[in-house]
N, C-alpha and C positions, 0 to 999 in steps of 0.2 A: 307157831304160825306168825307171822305175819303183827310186829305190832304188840306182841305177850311184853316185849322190854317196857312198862310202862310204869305204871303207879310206885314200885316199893324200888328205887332206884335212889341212892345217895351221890353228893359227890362233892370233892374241893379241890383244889389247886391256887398257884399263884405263879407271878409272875416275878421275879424280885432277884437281887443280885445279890442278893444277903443269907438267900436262904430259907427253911424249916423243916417239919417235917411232916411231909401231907399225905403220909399215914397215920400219924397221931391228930390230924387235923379232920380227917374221914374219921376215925373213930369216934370223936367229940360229937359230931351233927349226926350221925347215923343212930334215931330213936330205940334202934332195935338191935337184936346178935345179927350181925354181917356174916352171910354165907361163902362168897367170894369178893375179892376184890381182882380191878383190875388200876397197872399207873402205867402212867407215861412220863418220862421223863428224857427234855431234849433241852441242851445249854440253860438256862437259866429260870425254864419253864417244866414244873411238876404238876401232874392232873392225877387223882385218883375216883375212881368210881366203886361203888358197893352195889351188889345183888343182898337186899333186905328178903326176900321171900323167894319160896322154893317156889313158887306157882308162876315169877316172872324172871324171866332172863336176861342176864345182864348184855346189852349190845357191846358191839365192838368200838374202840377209842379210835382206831386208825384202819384205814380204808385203802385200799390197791388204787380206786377209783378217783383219790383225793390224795396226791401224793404232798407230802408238807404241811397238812391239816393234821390236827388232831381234834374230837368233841367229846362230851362228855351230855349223856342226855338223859333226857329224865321226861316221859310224859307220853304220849303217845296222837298219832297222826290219825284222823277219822277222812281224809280228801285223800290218801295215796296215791290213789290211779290217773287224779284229777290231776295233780301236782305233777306228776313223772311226765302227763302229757304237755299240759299246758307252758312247762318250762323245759320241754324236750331234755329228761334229765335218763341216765343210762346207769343206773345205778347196778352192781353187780350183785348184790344181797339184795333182802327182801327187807334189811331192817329201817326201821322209822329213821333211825339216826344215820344212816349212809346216803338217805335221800334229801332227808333234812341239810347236811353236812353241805350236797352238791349243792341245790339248791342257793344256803345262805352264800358261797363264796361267790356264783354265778349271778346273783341276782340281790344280796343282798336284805334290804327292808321289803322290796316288793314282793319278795317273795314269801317273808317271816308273814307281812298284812293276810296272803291269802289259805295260811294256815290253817285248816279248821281242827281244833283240838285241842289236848292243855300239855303246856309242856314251859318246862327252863331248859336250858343250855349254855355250854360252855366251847367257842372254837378257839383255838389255838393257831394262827398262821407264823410258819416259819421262817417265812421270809422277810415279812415285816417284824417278829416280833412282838405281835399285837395278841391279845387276847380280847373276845368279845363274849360279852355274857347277853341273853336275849330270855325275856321272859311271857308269856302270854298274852291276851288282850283284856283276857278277865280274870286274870292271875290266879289261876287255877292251881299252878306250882310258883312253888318261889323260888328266887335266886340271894343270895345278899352278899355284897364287895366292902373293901376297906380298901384305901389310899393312902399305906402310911411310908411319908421318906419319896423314893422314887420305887416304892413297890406298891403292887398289887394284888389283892387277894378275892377268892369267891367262893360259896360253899352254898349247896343248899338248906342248911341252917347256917344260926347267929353263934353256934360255938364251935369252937375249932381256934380262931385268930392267933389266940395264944401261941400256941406251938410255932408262930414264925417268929425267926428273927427282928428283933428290932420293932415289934408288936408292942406296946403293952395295952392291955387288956384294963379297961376303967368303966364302971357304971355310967351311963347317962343321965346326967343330973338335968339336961336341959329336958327329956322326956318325963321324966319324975315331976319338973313345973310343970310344963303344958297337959300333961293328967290332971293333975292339982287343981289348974286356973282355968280349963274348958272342957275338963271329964273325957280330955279327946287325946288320942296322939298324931301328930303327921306321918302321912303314910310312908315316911320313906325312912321314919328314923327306929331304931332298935337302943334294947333296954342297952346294950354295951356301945361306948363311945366310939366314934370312928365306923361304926360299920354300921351299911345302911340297906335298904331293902332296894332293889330295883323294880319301880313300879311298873306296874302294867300294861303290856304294848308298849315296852320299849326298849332300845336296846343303846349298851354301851360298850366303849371301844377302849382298851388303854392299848399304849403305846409307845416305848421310849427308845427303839432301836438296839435292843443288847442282841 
């Protein structure tokens, strides 16, 4: 039905001219045995997604309805019928992430704000070249990126990074202090260097033309 792609749903990719491998990078962040995967792969952008649970199913990455997009989604939509109407969207599946997909490229943040539900994402535009990663308003799922060189990386967990090129992979010493000196951490930072969490209700865009 309608919506089951939700909760046990993995995924990473990048953006980068250097490379990895983001099957080995899905493996890393995926807590559990992965039943299916699915990837895309177009010039210099790799996305893979995991089905974690036989009870949820994994949505589709690329859409008839959204030619040049690809997503990767994780979470699930409770407004569907509200959203399809209110942003006159024609979606050909019934899935959370084909509506979501139209949606974001038609409308953007207006349309991620009127979301009711929890979810991360990953879109892919082929035209620009850009990949955007979007996360909830109460960060109900998470997303986390790395910026290293002129690449970019994103996965729904903090491991995986390794397996790209040009990666390396280092403890966060600055998080280790601010534990230490105020029993706290900043919401954006992870135990490994370079990669950081993208907080809640918001969304970011890379972009370098390859």
């Amino acid at each position: 039905s309608r919506g089951e792609a939700e909760f046990m749903t993995g995924f990473a990719g990048y953006l980068s001219k250097d490379g990895g491998s983001v099957g080995k990078m899905l493996e890393a962040v995926c807590p559990t045995d992965v039943i299916s995967t699915k990837e895309y792969i177009n010039q210099n952008c790799a996305i893979a997604t995991a089905q974690l649970s036989k009870h949820f199913a994994l949505s589709e990455m690329v859409y008839e309805s959204a030619k040049g997009f690809a997503i990767a989604f994780n979470g699930r939509v409770y407004n569907y019928d509200a959203l399809k109407s209110e942003f006159s969207l024609s979606p050909i599946s019934s899935d959370d992430a084909e509506l979501v997909l139209l949606g974001f490229i038609s409308n953007g943040a207006d349309f991620v704000k009127k979301i009711k539900g929890m979810f991360a994402f990953a879109v892919y535009n082929e035209e620009k070249g850009s990949v955007s990663i979007v996360r909830d308003g109460c960060g109900m799922r998470s997303v986390y990126y790395a910026v290293y060189g002129e690449n970019f990386a994103f996965a729904s967990g903090t491991r995986g990074f390794e397996h790209l090129v040009g990666f390396k992979k280092e403890f966060n010493q600055k998080l280790l202090s601010a534990f230490l000196c105020y029993g706290s951490v900043p919401s954006k930072e992870t135990f490994f260097k370079d990669v950081y969490r993208l907080e809640p209700g918001h969304i970011l865009t890379f972009e370098h033309g390859i």
